[in-house]
C-alpha positions as CSV (number, residue, x, y, z in Angstrom):
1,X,-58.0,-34.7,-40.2
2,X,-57.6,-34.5,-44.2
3,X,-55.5,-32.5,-46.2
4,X,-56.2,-31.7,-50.4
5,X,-53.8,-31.3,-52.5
6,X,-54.0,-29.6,-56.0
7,X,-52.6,-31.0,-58.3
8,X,-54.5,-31.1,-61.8
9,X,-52.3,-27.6,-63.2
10,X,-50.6,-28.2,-66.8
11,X,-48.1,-26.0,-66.2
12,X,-47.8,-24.5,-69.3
13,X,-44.8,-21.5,-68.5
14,X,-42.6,-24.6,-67.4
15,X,-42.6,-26.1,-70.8
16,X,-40.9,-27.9,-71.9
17,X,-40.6,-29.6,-68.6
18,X,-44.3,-30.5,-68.6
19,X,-44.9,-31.6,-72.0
20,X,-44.5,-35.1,-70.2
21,X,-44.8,-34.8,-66.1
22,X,-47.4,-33.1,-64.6
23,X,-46.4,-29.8,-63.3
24,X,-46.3,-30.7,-59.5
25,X,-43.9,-33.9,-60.5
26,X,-41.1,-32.0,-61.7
27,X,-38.2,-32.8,-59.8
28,X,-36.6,-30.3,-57.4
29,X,-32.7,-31.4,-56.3
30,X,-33.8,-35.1,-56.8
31,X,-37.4,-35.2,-55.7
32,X,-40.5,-34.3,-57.3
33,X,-41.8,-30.5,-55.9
34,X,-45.1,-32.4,-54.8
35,X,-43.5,-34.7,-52.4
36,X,-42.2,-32.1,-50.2
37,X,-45.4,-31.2,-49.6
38,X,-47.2,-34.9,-49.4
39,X,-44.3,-35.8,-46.8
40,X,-44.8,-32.4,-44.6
41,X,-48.8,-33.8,-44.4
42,X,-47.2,-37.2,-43.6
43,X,-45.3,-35.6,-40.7
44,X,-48.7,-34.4,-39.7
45,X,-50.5,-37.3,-39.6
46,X,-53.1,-35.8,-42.2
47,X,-54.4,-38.2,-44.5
48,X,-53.7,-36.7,-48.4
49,X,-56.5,-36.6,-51.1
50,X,-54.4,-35.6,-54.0
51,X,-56.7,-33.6,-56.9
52,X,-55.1,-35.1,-60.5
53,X,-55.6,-34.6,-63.8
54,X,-53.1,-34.0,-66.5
55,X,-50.8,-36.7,-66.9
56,X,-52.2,-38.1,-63.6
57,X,-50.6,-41.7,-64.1
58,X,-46.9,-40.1,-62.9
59,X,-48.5,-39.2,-59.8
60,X,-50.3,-42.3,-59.0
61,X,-47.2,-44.4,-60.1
62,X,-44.9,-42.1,-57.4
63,X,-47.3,-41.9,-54.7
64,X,-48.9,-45.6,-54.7
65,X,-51.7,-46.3,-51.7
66,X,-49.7,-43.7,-49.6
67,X,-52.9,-41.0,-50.7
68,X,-56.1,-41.0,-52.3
69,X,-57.0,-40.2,-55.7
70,X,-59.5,-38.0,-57.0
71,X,-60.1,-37.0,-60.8
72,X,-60.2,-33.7,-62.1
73,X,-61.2,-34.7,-66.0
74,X,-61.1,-31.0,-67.3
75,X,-59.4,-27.8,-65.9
76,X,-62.1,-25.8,-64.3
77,X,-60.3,-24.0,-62.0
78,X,-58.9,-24.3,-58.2
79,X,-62.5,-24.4,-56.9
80,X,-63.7,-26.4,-59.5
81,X,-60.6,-28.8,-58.1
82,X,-61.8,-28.7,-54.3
83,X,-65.5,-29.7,-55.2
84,X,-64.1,-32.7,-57.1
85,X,-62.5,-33.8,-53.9
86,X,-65.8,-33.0,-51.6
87,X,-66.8,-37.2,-51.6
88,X,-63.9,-37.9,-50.2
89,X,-63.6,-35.2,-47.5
90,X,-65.2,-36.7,-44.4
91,X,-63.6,-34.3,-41.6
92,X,-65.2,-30.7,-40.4
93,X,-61.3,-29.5,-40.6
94,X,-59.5,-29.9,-43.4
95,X,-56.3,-28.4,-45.0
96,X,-56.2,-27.5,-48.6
97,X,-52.5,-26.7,-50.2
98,X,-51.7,-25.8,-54.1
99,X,-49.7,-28.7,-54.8
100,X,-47.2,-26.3,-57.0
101,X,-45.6,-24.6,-53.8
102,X,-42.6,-24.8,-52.1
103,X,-42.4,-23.6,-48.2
104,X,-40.3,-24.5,-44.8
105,X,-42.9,-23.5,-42.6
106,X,-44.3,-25.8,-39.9
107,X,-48.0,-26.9,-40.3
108,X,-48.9,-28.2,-37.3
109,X,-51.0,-24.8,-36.7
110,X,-53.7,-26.7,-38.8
111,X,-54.5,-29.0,-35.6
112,X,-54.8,-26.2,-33.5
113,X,-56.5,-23.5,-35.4
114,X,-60.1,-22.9,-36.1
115,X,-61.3,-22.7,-39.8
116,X,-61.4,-20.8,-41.6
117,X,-57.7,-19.6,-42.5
118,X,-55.8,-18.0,-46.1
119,X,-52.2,-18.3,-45.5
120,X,-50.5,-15.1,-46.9
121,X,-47.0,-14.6,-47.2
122,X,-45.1,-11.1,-47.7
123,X,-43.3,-9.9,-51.1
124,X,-41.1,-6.9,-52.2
125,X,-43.5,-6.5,-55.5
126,X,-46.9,-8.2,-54.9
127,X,-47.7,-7.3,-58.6
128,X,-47.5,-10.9,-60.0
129,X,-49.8,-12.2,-57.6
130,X,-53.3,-12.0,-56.1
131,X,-53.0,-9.6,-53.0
132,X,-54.5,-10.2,-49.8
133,X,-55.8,-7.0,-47.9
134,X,-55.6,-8.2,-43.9
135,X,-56.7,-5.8,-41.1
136,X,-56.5,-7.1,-37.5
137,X,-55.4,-10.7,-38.3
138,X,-58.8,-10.9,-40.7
139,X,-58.5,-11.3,-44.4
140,X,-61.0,-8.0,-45.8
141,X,-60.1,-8.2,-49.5
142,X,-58.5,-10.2,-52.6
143,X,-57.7,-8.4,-55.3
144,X,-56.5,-10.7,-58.8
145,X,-53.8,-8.1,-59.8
146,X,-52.1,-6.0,-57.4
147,X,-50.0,-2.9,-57.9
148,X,-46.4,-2.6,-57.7
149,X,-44.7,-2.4,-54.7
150,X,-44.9,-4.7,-51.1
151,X,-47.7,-6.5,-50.2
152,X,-49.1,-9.8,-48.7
153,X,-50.1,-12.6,-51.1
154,X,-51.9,-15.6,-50.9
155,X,-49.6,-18.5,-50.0
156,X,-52.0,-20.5,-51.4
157,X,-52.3,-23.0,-47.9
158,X,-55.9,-22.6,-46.1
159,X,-57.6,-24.3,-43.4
160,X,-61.3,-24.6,-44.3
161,X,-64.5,-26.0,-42.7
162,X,-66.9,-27.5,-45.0
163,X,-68.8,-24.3,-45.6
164,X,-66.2,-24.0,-48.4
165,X,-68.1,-26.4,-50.5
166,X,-71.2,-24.3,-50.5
167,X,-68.9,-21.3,-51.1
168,X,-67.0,-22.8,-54.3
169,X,-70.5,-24.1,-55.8
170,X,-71.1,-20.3,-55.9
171,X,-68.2,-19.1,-57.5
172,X,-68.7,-18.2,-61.1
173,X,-66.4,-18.0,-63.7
174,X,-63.6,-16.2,-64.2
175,X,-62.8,-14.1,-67.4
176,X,-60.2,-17.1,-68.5
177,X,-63.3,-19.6,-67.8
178,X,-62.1,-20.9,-64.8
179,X,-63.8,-21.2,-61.6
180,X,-61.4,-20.0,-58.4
181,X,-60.5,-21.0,-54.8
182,X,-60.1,-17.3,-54.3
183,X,-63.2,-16.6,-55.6
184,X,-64.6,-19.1,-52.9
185,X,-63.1,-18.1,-49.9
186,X,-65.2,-14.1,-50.8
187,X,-67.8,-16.4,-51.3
188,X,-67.6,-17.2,-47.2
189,X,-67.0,-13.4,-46.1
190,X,-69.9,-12.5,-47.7
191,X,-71.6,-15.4,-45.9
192,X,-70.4,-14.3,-43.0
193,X,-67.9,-16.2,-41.8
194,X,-64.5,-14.9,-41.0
195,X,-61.7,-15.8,-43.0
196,X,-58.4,-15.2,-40.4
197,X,-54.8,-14.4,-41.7
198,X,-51.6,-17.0,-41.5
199,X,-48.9,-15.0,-42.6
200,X,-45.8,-17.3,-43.5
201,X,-42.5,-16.5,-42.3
202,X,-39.9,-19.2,-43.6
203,X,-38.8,-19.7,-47.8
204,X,-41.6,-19.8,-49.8
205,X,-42.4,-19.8,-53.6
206,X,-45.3,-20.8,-56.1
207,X,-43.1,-22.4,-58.8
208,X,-45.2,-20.8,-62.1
209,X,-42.2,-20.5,-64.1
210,X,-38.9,-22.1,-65.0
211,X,-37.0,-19.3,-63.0
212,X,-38.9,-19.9,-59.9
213,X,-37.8,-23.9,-60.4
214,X,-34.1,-22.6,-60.4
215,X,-34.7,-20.5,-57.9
216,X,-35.8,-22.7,-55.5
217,X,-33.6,-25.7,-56.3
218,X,-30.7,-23.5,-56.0
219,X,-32.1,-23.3,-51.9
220,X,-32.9,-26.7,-51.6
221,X,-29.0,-27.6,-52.8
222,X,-27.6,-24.8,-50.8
223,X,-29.3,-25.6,-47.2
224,X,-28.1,-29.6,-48.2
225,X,-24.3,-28.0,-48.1
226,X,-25.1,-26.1,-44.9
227,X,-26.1,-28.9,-43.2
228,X,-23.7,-30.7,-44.7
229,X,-21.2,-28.8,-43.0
230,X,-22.9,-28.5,-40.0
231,X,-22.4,-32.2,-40.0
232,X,-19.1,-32.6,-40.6
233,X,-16.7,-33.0,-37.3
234,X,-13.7,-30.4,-36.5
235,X,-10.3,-31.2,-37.8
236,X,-7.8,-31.7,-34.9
237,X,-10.6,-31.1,-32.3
Protein backbone atom coordinates (compact mmCIF):
# COMPACT_ATOMS: atom_id res chain seq x y z
CA UNK A 1 0.00 0.00 0.00
CA UNK A 2 1.20 3.71 -1.06
CA UNK A 3 0.89 6.75 0.64
CA UNK A 4 1.24 10.64 -1.25
CA UNK A 5 2.40 13.20 0.31
CA UNK A 6 1.94 16.96 -0.76
CA UNK A 7 4.43 18.71 -0.61
CA UNK A 8 4.94 21.36 -3.60
CA UNK A 9 3.08 24.54 -1.29
CA UNK A 10 5.37 27.83 -1.12
CA UNK A 11 4.17 28.79 1.90
CA UNK A 12 3.94 32.17 1.39
CA UNK A 13 2.17 33.47 5.14
CA UNK A 14 5.36 31.72 6.78
CA UNK A 15 7.76 34.02 5.20
CA UNK A 16 10.32 34.70 5.77
CA UNK A 17 10.85 31.13 6.83
CA UNK A 18 10.25 29.98 3.30
CA UNK A 19 12.05 32.28 1.23
CA UNK A 20 14.70 29.42 1.34
CA UNK A 21 13.01 25.85 2.60
CA UNK A 22 10.16 24.58 1.24
CA UNK A 23 7.18 25.03 3.50
CA UNK A 24 6.81 21.36 4.68
CA UNK A 25 10.87 21.53 5.68
CA UNK A 26 10.60 24.02 8.28
CA UNK A 27 11.84 22.64 11.26
CA UNK A 28 9.45 21.97 14.22
CA UNK A 29 11.49 21.38 17.89
CA UNK A 30 14.57 20.04 15.76
CA UNK A 31 12.96 18.22 12.90
CA UNK A 32 11.50 19.31 9.72
CA UNK A 33 7.25 19.28 10.01
CA UNK A 34 7.35 16.75 7.00
CA UNK A 35 9.19 14.11 8.65
CA UNK A 36 6.75 13.55 11.25
CA UNK A 37 4.53 12.62 8.87
CA UNK A 38 7.05 10.49 6.38
CA UNK A 39 8.14 8.56 9.70
CA UNK A 40 4.27 7.94 10.91
CA UNK A 41 3.90 6.23 6.98
CA UNK A 42 7.27 4.41 7.88
CA UNK A 43 5.66 3.03 11.00
CA UNK A 44 3.03 1.83 8.57
CA UNK A 45 4.86 0.10 6.32
CA UNK A 46 3.42 2.47 3.38
CA UNK A 47 5.70 3.17 0.81
CA UNK A 48 5.94 7.42 0.39
CA UNK A 49 5.56 9.15 -3.05
CA UNK A 50 6.37 12.67 -1.95
CA UNK A 51 4.75 15.48 -4.52
CA UNK A 52 7.77 18.41 -4.76
CA UNK A 53 8.15 21.44 -6.22
CA UNK A 54 9.42 24.58 -4.74
CA UNK A 55 12.73 24.34 -3.49
CA UNK A 56 12.44 20.59 -3.98
CA UNK A 57 16.31 19.85 -3.70
CA UNK A 58 15.86 20.32 0.53
CA UNK A 59 13.56 17.56 0.42
CA UNK A 60 15.36 15.20 -1.70
CA UNK A 61 18.64 15.99 0.12
CA UNK A 62 16.66 15.18 3.77
CA UNK A 63 14.81 12.28 2.61
CA UNK A 64 17.42 10.37 0.24
CA UNK A 65 16.04 6.84 -1.40
CA UNK A 66 13.91 6.48 1.84
CA UNK A 67 10.66 7.84 -0.81
CA UNK A 68 9.99 8.49 -4.23
CA UNK A 69 10.00 11.63 -6.02
CA UNK A 70 7.51 13.14 -8.16
CA UNK A 71 7.58 16.70 -9.77
CA UNK A 72 5.08 19.25 -9.53
CA UNK A 73 6.79 22.05 -12.04
CA UNK A 74 4.04 24.74 -11.47
CA UNK A 75 1.48 25.16 -8.61
CA UNK A 76 -1.85 24.02 -9.96
CA UNK A 77 -3.44 23.11 -7.02
CA UNK A 78 -3.85 19.93 -4.56
CA UNK A 79 -5.53 17.95 -7.33
CA UNK A 80 -3.40 19.10 -9.87
CA UNK A 81 -0.55 17.58 -7.24
CA UNK A 82 -2.25 14.03 -6.89
CA UNK A 83 -2.54 13.55 -10.73
CA UNK A 84 1.23 14.28 -10.96
CA UNK A 85 1.78 11.38 -8.73
CA UNK A 86 -0.87 8.98 -10.66
CA UNK A 87 2.43 6.95 -12.64
CA UNK A 88 3.72 6.16 -9.72
CA UNK A 89 0.59 4.92 -7.70
CA UNK A 90 0.36 1.23 -8.53
CA UNK A 91 -2.08 0.08 -5.44
CA UNK A 92 -6.11 0.19 -5.54
CA UNK A 93 -5.69 1.79 -1.78
CA UNK A 94 -3.76 4.42 -1.27
CA UNK A 95 -3.35 7.22 1.42
CA UNK A 96 -3.08 10.78 0.47
CA UNK A 97 -1.90 13.38 3.41
CA UNK A 98 -1.14 17.36 3.04
CA UNK A 99 2.44 17.27 3.83
CA UNK A 100 1.89 20.76 5.84
CA UNK A 101 0.04 18.99 8.85
CA UNK A 102 0.77 18.15 12.17
CA UNK A 103 -1.42 15.26 14.04
CA UNK A 104 -0.92 12.33 16.90
CA UNK A 105 -3.45 10.25 15.61
CA UNK A 106 -2.74 6.53 14.75
CA UNK A 107 -3.11 5.62 11.01
CA UNK A 108 -3.22 2.20 10.87
CA UNK A 109 -7.18 2.67 10.10
CA UNK A 110 -5.83 3.05 6.37
CA UNK A 111 -5.12 -0.90 6.27
CA UNK A 112 -8.33 -1.66 7.47
CA UNK A 113 -10.75 0.71 5.95
CA UNK A 114 -12.38 0.79 2.64
CA UNK A 115 -11.88 3.87 0.28
CA UNK A 116 -13.02 6.17 0.02
CA UNK A 117 -12.38 8.36 3.34
CA UNK A 118 -12.00 12.58 4.14
CA UNK A 119 -10.56 12.80 7.51
CA UNK A 120 -12.24 15.73 9.38
CA UNK A 121 -11.29 17.03 12.60
CA UNK A 122 -13.53 19.33 14.98
CA UNK A 123 -12.81 23.19 15.69
CA UNK A 124 -14.29 25.94 18.05
CA UNK A 125 -14.45 28.47 14.84
CA UNK A 126 -14.45 26.49 11.55
CA UNK A 127 -14.39 29.89 9.72
CA UNK A 128 -10.68 29.70 8.53
CA UNK A 129 -11.22 26.56 6.99
CA UNK A 130 -13.11 24.42 4.44
CA UNK A 131 -16.09 22.79 6.41
CA UNK A 132 -17.13 19.32 6.03
CA UNK A 133 -21.00 18.69 6.37
CA UNK A 134 -21.16 14.71 7.68
CA UNK A 135 -24.51 13.02 8.27
CA UNK A 136 -24.45 9.35 9.37
CA UNK A 137 -20.66 8.83 9.16
CA UNK A 138 -20.97 10.04 5.24
CA UNK A 139 -19.29 13.23 4.09
CA UNK A 140 -22.72 15.29 2.21
CA UNK A 141 -21.09 18.61 1.58
CA UNK A 142 -17.81 20.90 1.46
CA UNK A 143 -18.13 24.25 1.66
CA UNK A 144 -14.68 26.63 0.95
CA UNK A 145 -15.61 29.22 3.60
CA UNK A 146 -17.61 28.36 6.54
CA UNK A 147 -19.33 30.57 9.06
CA UNK A 148 -18.30 31.33 12.46
CA UNK A 149 -18.82 29.15 15.13
CA UNK A 150 -17.94 25.01 15.62
CA UNK A 151 -17.74 22.84 12.99
CA UNK A 152 -15.80 19.85 11.39
CA UNK A 153 -12.98 20.52 8.89
CA UNK A 154 -11.15 18.75 6.56
CA UNK A 155 -7.95 17.29 8.22
CA UNK A 156 -6.67 17.15 5.05
CA UNK A 157 -5.72 12.98 5.42
CA UNK A 158 -7.94 10.69 2.83
CA UNK A 159 -7.93 7.20 1.92
CA UNK A 160 -8.78 6.99 -1.79
CA UNK A 161 -9.28 4.25 -4.50
CA UNK A 162 -8.15 5.18 -7.88
CA UNK A 163 -11.51 6.54 -8.95
CA UNK A 164 -9.92 9.75 -7.50
CA UNK A 165 -7.85 10.21 -10.56
CA UNK A 166 -10.80 10.29 -12.87
CA UNK A 167 -12.36 12.62 -10.24
CA UNK A 168 -9.40 15.22 -10.01
CA UNK A 169 -9.12 15.29 -14.07
CA UNK A 170 -12.61 16.74 -13.70
CA UNK A 171 -12.10 19.33 -11.33
CA UNK A 172 -11.95 22.76 -12.81
CA UNK A 173 -10.44 25.65 -11.63
CA UNK A 174 -10.85 27.51 -8.82
CA UNK A 175 -11.38 31.34 -8.64
CA UNK A 176 -7.40 31.70 -7.56
CA UNK A 177 -6.58 29.32 -10.75
CA UNK A 178 -5.98 26.42 -8.89
CA UNK A 179 -7.33 23.10 -9.32
CA UNK A 180 -8.47 21.33 -5.76
CA UNK A 181 -8.40 18.00 -3.93
CA UNK A 182 -11.67 19.15 -2.47
CA UNK A 183 -13.02 19.82 -5.50
CA UNK A 184 -12.16 16.06 -6.47
CA UNK A 185 -13.44 14.26 -3.75
CA UNK A 186 -17.37 16.13 -4.92
CA UNK A 187 -16.19 15.06 -8.07
CA UNK A 188 -16.71 11.17 -6.60
CA UNK A 189 -20.16 11.97 -4.68
CA UNK A 190 -21.50 13.04 -7.68
CA UNK A 191 -20.18 9.89 -9.31
CA UNK A 192 -21.58 7.96 -6.90
CA UNK A 193 -19.39 6.77 -4.67
CA UNK A 194 -19.55 7.37 -1.06
CA UNK A 195 -17.02 9.40 0.56
CA UNK A 196 -17.13 8.15 4.59
CA UNK A 197 -16.11 10.49 7.56
CA UNK A 198 -12.77 9.89 9.83
CA UNK A 199 -13.14 12.30 12.37
CA UNK A 200 -9.62 12.86 14.26
CA UNK A 201 -9.55 12.91 17.86
CA UNK A 202 -5.79 13.60 19.04
CA UNK A 203 -3.61 17.34 18.37
CA UNK A 204 -3.96 18.43 15.14
CA UNK A 205 -3.09 21.56 13.08
CA UNK A 206 -2.49 22.72 9.32
CA UNK A 207 0.55 24.88 9.91
CA UNK A 208 -0.53 28.02 7.27
CA UNK A 209 0.88 30.55 9.41
CA UNK A 210 3.85 31.47 11.57
CA UNK A 211 1.43 31.32 14.70
CA UNK A 212 0.28 27.86 14.00
CA UNK A 213 4.31 26.92 13.71
CA UNK A 214 4.61 28.34 17.44
CA UNK A 215 1.80 26.81 18.28
CA UNK A 216 2.53 23.57 17.54
CA UNK A 217 6.22 23.59 18.53
CA UNK A 218 5.35 24.89 21.80
CA UNK A 219 3.36 21.02 22.03
CA UNK A 220 5.86 19.15 20.59
CA UNK A 221 8.47 20.70 23.40
CA UNK A 222 6.00 20.44 26.11
CA UNK A 223 4.96 16.58 25.64
CA UNK A 224 9.17 16.05 25.35
CA UNK A 225 9.14 17.53 29.21
CA UNK A 226 6.17 15.28 30.09
CA UNK A 227 7.71 12.41 29.10
CA UNK A 228 10.74 13.52 30.29
CA UNK A 229 9.43 13.39 33.60
CA UNK A 230 7.62 10.50 33.16
CA UNK A 231 11.04 9.07 32.70
CA UNK A 232 12.74 10.18 35.33
CA UNK A 233 13.02 7.71 38.55
CA UNK A 234 11.58 8.79 42.27
CA UNK A 235 14.00 10.39 44.63
CA UNK A 236 14.43 8.23 47.79
CA UNK A 237 12.07 5.45 46.34
Amino acid sequence: MQAVVLCGGRGVRLRPLTDSLPKVMIPVAGKPLVEYVVEKLEGLELDAVLVVGYLKEALMKHFGSRVKYCFQERPLGTAHALLMAEPLVSSDRFLVVNGDLFFTDDLSWVKVEEPVMMSVYPVEDASRYGAVEVVEGRVVDIAEKARRGPGLVNAGIYLFSREVFEAARRVKPSPRGEYELTDAVKELMRMGVEVKARRLDGYWRDVARLEDLEEVEEYVRSQRNVKAKASKPLEGG
